[in-house]
C-alpha positions as CSV (number, residue, x, y, z in Angstrom):
1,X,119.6,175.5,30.3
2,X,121.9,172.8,29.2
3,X,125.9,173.5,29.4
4,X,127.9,172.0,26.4
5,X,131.8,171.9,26.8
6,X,133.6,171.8,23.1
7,X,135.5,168.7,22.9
8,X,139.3,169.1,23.1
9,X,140.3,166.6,20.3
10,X,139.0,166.0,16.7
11,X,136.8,163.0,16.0
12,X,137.7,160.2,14.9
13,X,135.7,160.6,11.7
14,X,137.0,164.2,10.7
15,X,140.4,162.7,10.2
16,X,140.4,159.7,7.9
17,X,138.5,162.4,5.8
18,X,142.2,164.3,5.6
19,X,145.0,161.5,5.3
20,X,147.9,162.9,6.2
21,X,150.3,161.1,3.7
22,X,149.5,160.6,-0.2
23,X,148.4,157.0,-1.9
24,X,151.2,155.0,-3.3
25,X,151.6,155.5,-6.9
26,X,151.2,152.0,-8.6
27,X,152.1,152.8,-12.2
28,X,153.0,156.2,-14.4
29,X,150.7,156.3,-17.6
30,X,151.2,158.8,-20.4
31,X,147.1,159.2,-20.8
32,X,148.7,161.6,-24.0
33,X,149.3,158.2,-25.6
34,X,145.8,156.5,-26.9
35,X,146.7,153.3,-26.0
36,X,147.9,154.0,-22.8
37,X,144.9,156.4,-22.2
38,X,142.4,153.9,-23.2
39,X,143.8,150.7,-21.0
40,X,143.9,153.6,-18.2
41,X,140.1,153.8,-18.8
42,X,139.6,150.3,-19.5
43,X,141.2,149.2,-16.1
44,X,139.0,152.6,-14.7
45,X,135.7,150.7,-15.6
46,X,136.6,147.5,-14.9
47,X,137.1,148.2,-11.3
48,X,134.7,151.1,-10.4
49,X,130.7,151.2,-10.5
50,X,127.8,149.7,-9.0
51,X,129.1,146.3,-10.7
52,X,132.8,146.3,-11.1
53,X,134.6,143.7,-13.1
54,X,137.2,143.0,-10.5
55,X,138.5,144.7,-7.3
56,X,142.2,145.7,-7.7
57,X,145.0,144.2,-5.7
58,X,148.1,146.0,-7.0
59,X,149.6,146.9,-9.8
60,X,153.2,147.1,-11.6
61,X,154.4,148.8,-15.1
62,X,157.0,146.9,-17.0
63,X,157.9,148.9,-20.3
64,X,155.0,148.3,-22.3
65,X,153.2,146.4,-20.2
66,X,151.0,146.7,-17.3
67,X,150.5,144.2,-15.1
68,X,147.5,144.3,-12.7
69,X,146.5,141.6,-9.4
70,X,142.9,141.5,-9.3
71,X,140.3,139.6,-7.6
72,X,137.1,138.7,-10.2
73,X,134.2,139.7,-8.5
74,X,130.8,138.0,-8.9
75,X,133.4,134.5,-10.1
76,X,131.9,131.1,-9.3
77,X,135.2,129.4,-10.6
78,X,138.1,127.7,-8.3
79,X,140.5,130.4,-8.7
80,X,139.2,133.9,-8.5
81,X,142.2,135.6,-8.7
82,X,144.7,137.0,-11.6
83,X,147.4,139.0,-12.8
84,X,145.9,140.7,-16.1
85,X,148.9,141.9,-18.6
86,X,147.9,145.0,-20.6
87,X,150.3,145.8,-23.5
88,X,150.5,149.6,-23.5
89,X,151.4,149.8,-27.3
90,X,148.8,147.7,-29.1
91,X,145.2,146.8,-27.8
92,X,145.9,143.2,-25.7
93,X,144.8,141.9,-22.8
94,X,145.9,138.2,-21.1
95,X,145.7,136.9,-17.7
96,X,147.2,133.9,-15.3
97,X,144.6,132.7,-13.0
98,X,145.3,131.7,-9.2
99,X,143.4,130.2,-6.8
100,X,144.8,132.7,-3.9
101,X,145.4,136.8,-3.4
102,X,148.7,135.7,-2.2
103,X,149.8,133.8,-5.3
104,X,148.6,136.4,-7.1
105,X,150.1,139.5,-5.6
106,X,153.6,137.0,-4.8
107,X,153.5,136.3,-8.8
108,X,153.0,140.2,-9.7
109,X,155.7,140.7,-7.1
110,X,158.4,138.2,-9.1
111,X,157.9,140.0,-12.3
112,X,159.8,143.2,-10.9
113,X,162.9,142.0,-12.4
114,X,161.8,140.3,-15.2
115,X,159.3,142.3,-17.2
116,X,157.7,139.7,-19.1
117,X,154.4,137.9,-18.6
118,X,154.2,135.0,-15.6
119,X,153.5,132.3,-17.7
120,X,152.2,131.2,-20.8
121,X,148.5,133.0,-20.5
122,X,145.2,130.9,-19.1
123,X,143.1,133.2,-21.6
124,X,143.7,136.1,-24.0
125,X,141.7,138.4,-25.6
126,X,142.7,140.7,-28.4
127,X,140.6,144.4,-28.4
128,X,141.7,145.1,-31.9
């Protein structure tokens, strides 16, 4: 008859199921708002699902603006990378592309004091 001793500590396994601090909170939307609800679920699709849009790299509010680093998945072009700028009051996207995660996430990082868009936009597109 086989003897089985219980093991004294918890796997490995069991506890990244049960992180022991919260996630960061990147930005505070008022999803009572429609705008600001429907860039929540804009930036929701974008970066979920079997074929996301783009993975996300981090993220900053700024007033009425939301700034997000992401990395373009599936992109064949020289600079994969960008901060997108969703205006949280009216239905408008832009974006700054770079050819780096670092000069993205280091250009998302300089807008902390600033609050406006990096540059003058590589491409905009206009939902409305």
């Amino acid at each position: 008859m086989p003897c089985h001793v219980p093991s004294t500590s918890v796997s490995r396994r069991r506890r990244t199921l049960f992180p022991s601090s919260p996630p960061k909170i990147a930005a505070v939307l008022d999803l009572e708002k429609p705008d600001e609800r429907s860039v929540h679920d804009f930036i929701r699709r974008a970066s979920t699902g079997r074929w996301p849009l783009w993975r996300l790299l981090g993220m900053r509010r700024c007033g009425n603006m939301l700034h997000v680093a992401v990395e373009w998945c599936r992109s064949r072009e020289p600079e994969p990378y960008s901060v997108v700028h969703a205006s949280l009051n009216e239905p408008a996207y832009s974006w700054h592309n770079f050819s780096t995660a670092y000069e993205a996430r280091t250009a998302m990082a300089a807008l902390g004091g600033k609050c406006r868009p990096i540059a003058a936009p590589a491409a905009a597109m206009n939902l409305g």
